[in-house]
TIMAR-786661 format. One record per atom (N, C-alpha, C): x, y, z; residue in three letters. Coordinates in steps of 0.05 Angstrom, whole numbers, plus 5000, padded with zeros to 4 digits. Each point is the difference from the previous one (the first is absolute). Example, Ala and Ser with C-alpha at 12.3 -4.5 7.8 and 13.67 -1.06 7.14 Angstrom:
2
526448865156ala;498250245000ala;501850245000ala;499350214986ser;501650245001ser;498550225014ser;
//
This chain:
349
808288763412unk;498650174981unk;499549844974unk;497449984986unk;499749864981unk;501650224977unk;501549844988unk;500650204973unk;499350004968unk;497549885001unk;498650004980unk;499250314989unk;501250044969unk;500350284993unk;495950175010unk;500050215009unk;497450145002unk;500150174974unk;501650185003unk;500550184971unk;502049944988unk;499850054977unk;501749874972unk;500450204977unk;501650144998unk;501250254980unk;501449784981unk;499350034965unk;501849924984unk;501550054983unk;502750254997unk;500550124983unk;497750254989unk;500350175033unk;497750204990unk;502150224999unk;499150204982unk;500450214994unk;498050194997unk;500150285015unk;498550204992unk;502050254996unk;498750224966unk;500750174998unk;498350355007unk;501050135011unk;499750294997unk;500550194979unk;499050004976unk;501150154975unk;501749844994unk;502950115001unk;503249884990unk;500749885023unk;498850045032unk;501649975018unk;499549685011unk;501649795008unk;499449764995unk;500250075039unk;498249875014unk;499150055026unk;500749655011unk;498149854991unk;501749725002unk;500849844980unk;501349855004unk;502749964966unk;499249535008unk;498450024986unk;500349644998unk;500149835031unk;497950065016unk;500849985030unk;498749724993unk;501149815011unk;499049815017unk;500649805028unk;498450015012unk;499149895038unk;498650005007unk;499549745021unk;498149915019unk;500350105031unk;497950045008unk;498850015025unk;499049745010unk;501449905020unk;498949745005unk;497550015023unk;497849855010unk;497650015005unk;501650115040unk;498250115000unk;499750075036unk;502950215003unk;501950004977unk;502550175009unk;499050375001unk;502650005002unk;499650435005unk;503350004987unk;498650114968unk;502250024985unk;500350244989unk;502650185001unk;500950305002unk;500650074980unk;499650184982unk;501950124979unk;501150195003unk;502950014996unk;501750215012unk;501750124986unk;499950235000unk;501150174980unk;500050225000unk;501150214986unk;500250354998unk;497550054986unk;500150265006unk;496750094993unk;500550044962unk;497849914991unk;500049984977unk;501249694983unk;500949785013unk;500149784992unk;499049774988unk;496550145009unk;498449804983unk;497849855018unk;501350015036unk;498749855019unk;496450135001unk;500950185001unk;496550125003unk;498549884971unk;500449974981unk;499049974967unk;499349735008unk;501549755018unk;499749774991unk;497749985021unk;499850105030unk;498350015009unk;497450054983unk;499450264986unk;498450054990unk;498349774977unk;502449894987unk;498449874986unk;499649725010unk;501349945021unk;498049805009unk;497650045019unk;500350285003unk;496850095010unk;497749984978unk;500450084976unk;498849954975unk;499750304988unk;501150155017unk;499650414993unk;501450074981unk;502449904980unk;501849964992unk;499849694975unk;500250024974unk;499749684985unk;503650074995unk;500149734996unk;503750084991unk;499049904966unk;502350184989unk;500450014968unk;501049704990unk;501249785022unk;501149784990unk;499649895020unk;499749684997unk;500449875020unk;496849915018unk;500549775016unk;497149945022unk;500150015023unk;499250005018unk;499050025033unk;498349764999unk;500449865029unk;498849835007unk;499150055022unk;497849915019unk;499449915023unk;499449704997unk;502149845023unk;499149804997unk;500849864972unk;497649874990unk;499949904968unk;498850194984unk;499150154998unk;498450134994unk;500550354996unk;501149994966unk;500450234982unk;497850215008unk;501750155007unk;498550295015unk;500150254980unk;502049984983unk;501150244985unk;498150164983unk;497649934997unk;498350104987unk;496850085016unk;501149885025unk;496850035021unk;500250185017unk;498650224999unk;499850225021unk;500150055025unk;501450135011unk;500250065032unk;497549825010unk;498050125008unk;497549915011unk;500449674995unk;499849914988unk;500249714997unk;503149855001unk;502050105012unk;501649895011unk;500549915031unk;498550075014unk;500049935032unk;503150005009unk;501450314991unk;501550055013unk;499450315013unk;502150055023unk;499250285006unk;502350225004unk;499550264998unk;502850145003unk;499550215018unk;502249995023unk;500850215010unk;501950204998unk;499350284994unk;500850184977unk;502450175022unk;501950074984unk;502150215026unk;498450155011unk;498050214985unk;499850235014unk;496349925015unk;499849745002unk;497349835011unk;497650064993unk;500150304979unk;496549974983unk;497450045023unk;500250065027unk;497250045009unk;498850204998unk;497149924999unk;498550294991unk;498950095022unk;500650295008unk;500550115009unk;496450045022unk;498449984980unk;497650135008unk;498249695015unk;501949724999unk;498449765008unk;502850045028unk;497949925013unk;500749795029unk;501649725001unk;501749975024unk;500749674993unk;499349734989unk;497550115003unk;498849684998unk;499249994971unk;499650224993unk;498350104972unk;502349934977unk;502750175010unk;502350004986unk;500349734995unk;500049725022unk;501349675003unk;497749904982unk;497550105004unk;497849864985unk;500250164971unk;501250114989unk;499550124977unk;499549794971unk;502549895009unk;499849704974unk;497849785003unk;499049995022unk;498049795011unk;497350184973unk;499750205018unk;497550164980unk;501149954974unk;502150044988unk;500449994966unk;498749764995unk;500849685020unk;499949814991unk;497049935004unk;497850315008unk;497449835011unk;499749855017unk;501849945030unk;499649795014unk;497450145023unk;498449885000unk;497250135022unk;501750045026unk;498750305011unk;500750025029unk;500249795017unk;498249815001unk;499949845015unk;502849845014unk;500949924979unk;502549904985unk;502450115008unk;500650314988unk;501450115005unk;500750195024unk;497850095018unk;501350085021unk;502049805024unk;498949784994unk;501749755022unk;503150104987unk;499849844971unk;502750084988unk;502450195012unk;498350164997unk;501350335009unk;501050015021unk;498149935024unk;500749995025unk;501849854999unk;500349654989unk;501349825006unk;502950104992unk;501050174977unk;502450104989unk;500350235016unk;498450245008unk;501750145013unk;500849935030unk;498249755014unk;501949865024unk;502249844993unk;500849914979unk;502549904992unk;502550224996unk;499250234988unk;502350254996unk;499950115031unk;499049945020unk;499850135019unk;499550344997unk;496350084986unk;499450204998unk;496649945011unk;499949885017unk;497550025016unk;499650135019unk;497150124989unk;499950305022unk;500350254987unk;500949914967unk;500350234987unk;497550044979unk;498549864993unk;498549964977unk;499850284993unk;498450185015unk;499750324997unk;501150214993unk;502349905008unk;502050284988unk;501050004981unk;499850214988unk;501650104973unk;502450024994unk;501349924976unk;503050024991unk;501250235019unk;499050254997unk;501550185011unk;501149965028unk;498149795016unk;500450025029unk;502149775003unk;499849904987unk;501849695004unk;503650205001unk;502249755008unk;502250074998unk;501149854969unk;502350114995unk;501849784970unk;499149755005unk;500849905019unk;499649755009unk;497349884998unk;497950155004unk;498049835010unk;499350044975unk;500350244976unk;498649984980unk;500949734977unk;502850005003unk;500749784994unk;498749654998unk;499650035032unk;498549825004unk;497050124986unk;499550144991unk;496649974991unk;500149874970unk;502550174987unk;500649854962unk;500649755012unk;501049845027unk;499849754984unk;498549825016unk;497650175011unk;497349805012unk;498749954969unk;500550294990unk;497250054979unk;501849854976unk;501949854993unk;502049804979unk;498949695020unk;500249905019unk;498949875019unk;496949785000unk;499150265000unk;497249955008unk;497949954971unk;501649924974unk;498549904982unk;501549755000unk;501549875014unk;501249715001unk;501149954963unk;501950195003unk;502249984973unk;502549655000unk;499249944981unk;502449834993unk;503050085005unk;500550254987unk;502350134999unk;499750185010unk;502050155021unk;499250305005unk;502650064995unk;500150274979unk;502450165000unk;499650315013unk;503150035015unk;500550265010unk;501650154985unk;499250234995unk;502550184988unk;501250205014unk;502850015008unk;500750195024unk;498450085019unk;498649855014unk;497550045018unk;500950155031unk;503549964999unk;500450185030unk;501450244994unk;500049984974unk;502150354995unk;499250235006unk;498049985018unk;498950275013unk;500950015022unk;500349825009unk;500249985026unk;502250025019unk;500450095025unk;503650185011unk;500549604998unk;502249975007unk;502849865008unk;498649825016unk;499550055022unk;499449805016unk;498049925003unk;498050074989unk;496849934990unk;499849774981unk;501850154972unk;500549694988unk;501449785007unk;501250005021unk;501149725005unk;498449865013unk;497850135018unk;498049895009unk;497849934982unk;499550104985unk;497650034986unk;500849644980unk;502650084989unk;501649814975unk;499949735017unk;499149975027unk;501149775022unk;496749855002unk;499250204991unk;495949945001unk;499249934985unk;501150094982unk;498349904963unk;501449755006unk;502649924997unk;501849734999unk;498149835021unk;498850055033unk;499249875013unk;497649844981unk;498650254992unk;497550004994unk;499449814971unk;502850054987unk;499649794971unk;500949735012unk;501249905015unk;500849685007unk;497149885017unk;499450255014unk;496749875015unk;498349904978unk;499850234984unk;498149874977unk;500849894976unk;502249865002unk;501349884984unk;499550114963unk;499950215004unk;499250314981unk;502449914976unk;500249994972unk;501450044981unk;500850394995unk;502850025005unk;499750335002unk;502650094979unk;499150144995unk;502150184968unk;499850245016unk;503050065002unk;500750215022unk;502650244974unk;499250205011unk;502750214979unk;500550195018unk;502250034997unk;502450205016unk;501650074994unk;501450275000unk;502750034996unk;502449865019unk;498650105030unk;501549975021unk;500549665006unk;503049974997unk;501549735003unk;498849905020unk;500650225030unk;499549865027unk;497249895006unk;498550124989unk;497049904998unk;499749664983unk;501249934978unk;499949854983unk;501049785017unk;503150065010unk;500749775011unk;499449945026unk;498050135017unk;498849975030unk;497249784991unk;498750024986unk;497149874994unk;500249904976unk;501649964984unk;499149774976unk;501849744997unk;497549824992unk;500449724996unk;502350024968unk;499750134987unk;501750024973unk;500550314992unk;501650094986unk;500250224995unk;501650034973unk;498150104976unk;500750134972unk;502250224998unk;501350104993unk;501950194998unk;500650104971unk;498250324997unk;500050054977unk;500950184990unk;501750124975unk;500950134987unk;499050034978unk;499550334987unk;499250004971unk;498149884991unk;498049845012unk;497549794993unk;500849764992unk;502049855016unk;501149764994unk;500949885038unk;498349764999unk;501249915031unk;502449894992unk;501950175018unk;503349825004unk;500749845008unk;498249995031unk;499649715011unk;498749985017unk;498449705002unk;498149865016unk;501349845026unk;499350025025unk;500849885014unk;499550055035unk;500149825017unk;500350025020unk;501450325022unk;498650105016unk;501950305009unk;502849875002unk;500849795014unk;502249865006unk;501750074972unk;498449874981unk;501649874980unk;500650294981unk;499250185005unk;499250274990unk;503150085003unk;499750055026unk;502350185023unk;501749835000unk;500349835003unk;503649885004unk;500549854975unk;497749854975unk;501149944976unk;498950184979unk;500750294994unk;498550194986unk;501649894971unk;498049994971unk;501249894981unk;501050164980unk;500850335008unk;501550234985unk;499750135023unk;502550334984unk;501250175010unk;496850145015unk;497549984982unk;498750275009unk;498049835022unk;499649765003unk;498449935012unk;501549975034unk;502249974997unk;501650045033unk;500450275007unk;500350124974unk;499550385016unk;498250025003unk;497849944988unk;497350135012unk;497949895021unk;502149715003unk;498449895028unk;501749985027unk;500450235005unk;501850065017unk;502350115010unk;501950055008unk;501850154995unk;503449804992unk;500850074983unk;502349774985unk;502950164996unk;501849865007unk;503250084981unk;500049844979unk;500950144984unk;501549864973unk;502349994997unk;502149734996unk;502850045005unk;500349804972unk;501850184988unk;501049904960unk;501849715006unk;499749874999unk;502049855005unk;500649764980unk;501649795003unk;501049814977unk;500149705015unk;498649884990unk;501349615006unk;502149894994unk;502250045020unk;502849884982unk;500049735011unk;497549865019unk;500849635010unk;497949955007unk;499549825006unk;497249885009unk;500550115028unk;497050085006unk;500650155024unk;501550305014unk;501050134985unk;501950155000unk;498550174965unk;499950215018unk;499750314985unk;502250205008unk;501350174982unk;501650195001unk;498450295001unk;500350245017unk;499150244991unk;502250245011unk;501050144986unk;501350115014unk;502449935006unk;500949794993unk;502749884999unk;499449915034unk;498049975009unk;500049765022unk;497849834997unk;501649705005unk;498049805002unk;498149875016unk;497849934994unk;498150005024unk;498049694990unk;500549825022unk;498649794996unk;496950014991unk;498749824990unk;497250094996unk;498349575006unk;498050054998unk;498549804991unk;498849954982unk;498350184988unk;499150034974unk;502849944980unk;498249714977unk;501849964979unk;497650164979unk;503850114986unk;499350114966unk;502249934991unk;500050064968unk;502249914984unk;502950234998unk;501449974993unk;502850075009unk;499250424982unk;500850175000unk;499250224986unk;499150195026unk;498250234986unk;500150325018unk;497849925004unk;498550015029unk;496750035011unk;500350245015unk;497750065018unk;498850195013unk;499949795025unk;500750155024unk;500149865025unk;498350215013unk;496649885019unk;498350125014unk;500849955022unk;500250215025unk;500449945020unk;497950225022unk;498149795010unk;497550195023unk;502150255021unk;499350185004unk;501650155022unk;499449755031unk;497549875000unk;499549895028unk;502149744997unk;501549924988unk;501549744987unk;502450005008unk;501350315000unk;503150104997unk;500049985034unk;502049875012unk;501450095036unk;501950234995unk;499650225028unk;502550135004unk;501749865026unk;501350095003unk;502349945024unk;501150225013unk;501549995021unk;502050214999unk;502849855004unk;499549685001unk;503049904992unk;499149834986unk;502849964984unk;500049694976unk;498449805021unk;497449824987unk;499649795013unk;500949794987unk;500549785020unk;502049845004unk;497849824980unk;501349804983unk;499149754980unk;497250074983unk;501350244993unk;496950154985unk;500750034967unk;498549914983unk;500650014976unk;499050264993unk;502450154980unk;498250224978unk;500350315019unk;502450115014unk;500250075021unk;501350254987unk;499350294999unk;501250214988unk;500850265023unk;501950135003unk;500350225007unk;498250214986unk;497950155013unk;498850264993unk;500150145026unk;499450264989unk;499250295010unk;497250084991unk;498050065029unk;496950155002unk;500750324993unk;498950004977unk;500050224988unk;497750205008unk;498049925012unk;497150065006unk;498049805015unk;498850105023unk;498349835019unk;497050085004unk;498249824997unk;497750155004unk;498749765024unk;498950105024unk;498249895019unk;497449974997unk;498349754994unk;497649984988unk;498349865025unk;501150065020unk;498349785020unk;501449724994unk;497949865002unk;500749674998unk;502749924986unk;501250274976unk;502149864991unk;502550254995unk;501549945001unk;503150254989unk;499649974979unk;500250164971unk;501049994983unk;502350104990unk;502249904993unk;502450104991unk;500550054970unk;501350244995unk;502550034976unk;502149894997unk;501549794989unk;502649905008unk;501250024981unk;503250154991unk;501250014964unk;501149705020unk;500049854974unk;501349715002unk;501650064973unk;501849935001unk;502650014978unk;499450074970unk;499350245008unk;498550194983unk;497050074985unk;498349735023unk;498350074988unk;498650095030unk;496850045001unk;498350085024unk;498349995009unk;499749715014unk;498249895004unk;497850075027unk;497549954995unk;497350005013unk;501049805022unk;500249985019unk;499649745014unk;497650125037unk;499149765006unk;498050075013unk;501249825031unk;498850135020unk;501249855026unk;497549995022unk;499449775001unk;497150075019unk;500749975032unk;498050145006unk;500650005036unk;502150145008unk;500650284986unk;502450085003unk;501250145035unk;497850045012unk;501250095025unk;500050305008unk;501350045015unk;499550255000unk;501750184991unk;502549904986unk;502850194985unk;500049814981unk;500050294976unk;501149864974unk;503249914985unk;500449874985unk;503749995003unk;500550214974unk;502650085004unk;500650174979unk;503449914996unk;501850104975unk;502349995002unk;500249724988unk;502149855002unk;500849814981unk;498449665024unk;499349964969unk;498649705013unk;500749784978unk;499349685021unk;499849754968unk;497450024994unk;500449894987unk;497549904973unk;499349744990unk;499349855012unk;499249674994unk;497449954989unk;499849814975unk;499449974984unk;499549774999unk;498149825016unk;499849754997unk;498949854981unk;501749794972unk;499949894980unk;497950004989unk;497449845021unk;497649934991unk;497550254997unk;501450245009unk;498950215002unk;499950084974unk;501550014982unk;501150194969unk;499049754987unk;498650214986unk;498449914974unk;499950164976unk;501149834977unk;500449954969unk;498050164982unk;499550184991unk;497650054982unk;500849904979unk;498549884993unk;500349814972unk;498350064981unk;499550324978unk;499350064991unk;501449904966unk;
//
C-alpha cells in the first residue's frame, strides 16, 4: 500500500454554540487505505467526516487532499463522495436515475453516462435492476444503490457514514465484506465511521478511536486491540478486565497479594493490568509448567456458539474470560486460571 498521506486534518476544530464537537484533531488517511473512525455516538466522527466532505467548514484549522488546501472549497469541487446512514434515495427516481443523479449535477451528456451507470451497477452486482424503485429493492440492495450513485462520479475520496446500521446482523457482515472487497479492487481512498468495534476491526487498514472530539489513538486493528494506549480505548474496543495492580521487579507485578509474571516492562509503582477474556485458559486441573496459574470459581456461563463465555471470581475479583470451541458441556464449579505472561498488558496512561 502506498502510504503517501490522501487526506490531511491539521489541528481542526469545529464548534456547535458552546458545544466543542471536534477539539484540535489531527490525521492522515493514507492513499488507497479504508480508514475507520470509531467511537460513541456523539464523539465527533460524523463532524470530521462532514467536513471533509466540505458540508461542514471547521472554526480552526485545514484539510487537505493530497497537497492541496481544501478548507475553504465547496463540496462540488472536492471530488469526494458520501454515503449517508440512512442512503438519501429519492424515492420517486428509479435505479439508474438514483446512480446517475450526480452525473446529471455534473452535466455529463447521456451519452457518457449511461455506460457509467451500467458499468457501476455491474460492479455492485445490481444488474437487471435499473427499473426499480427504492421501495422494491431490499436494505441491502438499496445500500448498494448510495454507493453506485458515491461510485459512479469517480471520487478521490469516498466517505461512508454508518452505511450498514440499518441493516439485521447478518446482512452487515456481508454487505461490510463488499464494500472492503470493493475498496481494495478499486484501490478507492475510504473514510469509514462507526460505532460498532466489530465492524472497524474486520475491514480497516487503520483505525481512529475517538472520545469527546479528540482521537485517542491511531493505529493498526492489531495494534488497537492488543496495544490499546488508555483505559477507554481497550473498553471500548472490545471486551477487557481491569486488574489494579503494582510493579514490585522487573517482570513481576503484584495484585491482590499474588504475583504474576508479565512481559511488558514499566517502571516500579501502581498500573492497570488489561487482560482479553480470549487470552485467560481455564483448566479443571493445575497445568503442569504453566506460569501465572490461579484457583477460581464460574460464577456464571453463557453458550455463544463458537465460544463459552465464563464468569470466574478470581481472588476476589471477576473475570470475563472466553473459551472457544467449547463442546457440547459447559464447566462449572471450581476451575484454574492461566494467564500466559505475554498475554497481560500494561496500560500506560
Amino acid at each position: 500500500m502506498n502510504a503517501q498521506p490522501h487526506v490531511r486534518l491539521r489541528n481542526v476544530t469545529k464548534r456547535f454554540g458552546s458545544a466543542i464537537a471536534v477539539n484540535d484533531v489531527s490525521f492522515d488517511v493514507a492513499q488507497s487505505s479504508f480508514t475507520t473512525l470509531l467511537g460513541p455516538s456523539g464523539c465527533g466522527k460524523t463532524t470530521i467526516l462532514r467536513m471533509v466532505a466540505g458540508f461542514y467548514r471547521p472554526d480552526a484549522g485545514d484539510i487537505f487532499l493530497r497537497d492541496v488546501r481544501v478548507t475553504d472549497i465547496p463540496p462540488h469541487r472536492r471530488n469526494t463522495a458520501m454515503v449517508f446512514q440512512e442512503y438519501a434515495l429519492f424515492p420517486h427516481m428509479n435505479v439508474a436515475e438514483n446512480v446517475g443523479y450526480g452525473l446529471r449535477m455534473r452535466r455529463v451528456p447521456s451519452p457518457e453516462a449511461g455506460p457509467r451507470i451500467a458499468q457501476v451497477l455491474e460492479l455492485v452486482g445490481l444488474s437487471g435492476h435499473e427499473l426499480k424503485f427504492p421501495h422494491q429493492l431490499s436494505g441491502g440492495q438499496q445500500q448498494r444503490v448510495a454507493l453506485a450513485r458515491a461510485l459512479v462520479v469517480e471520487p478521490e475520496v469516498l466517505l461512508l457514514d454508518e452505511p450498514l446500521s440499518n441493516l439485521d446482523a447478518k446482512l452487515r457482515v456481508r454487505v461490510r465484506t463488499e464494500i472492503r472487497q470493493l475498496q481494495q479492487q478499486l484501490r478507492k481512498t475510504a473514510l469509514y465511521v462507526t460505532h460498532d468495534q466489530e465492524e472497524a476491526l474486520a475491514i480497516s487498514d487503520r483505525i481512529a478511536v475517538m472520545d469527546r472530539g479528540r482521537i485517542l489513538q491511531s493505529g493498526t486493528p492489531l495494534e488497537i486491540y492488543h496495544r490499546p494506549a488508555n483505559r477507554f480505548v481497550a473498553d471500548f474496543v472490545g471486551l477487557a478486565n481491569f486488574v489494579d495492580a503494582r510493579v514490585v521487579a522487573a517482570g513481576r507485578v503484584e495484585a491482590r497479594g499474588v504475583t504474576l509474571a508479565i512481559t511488558d516492562g514499566a517502571p516500579s509503582g501502581p498500573v492497570t493490568l488489561l487482560l482479553r477474556p480470549e487470552a485467560i485458559r481455564l483448566h479443571r486441573q493445575p497445568p503442569a509448567h504453566a506460569a501465572n496459574v490461579l484457583g477460581g470459581r464460574i460464577a456464571a456461563a453463557s453458550f455463544l456458539g463458537t465460544l463459552a463465555r465464563y464468569w470466574v471470581d478470581v481472588n476476589g475479583m471477576r473475570w470475563t474470560i472466553d473459551v472457544p470451541s467449547p463442546g457440547d458441556q459447559l464447566l462449572s464449579g471450581e476451575v484454574f486460571v492461566e494467564i500466559p505472561p505475554d498475554r497481560i498488558h500494561i496500560l500506560k496512561e
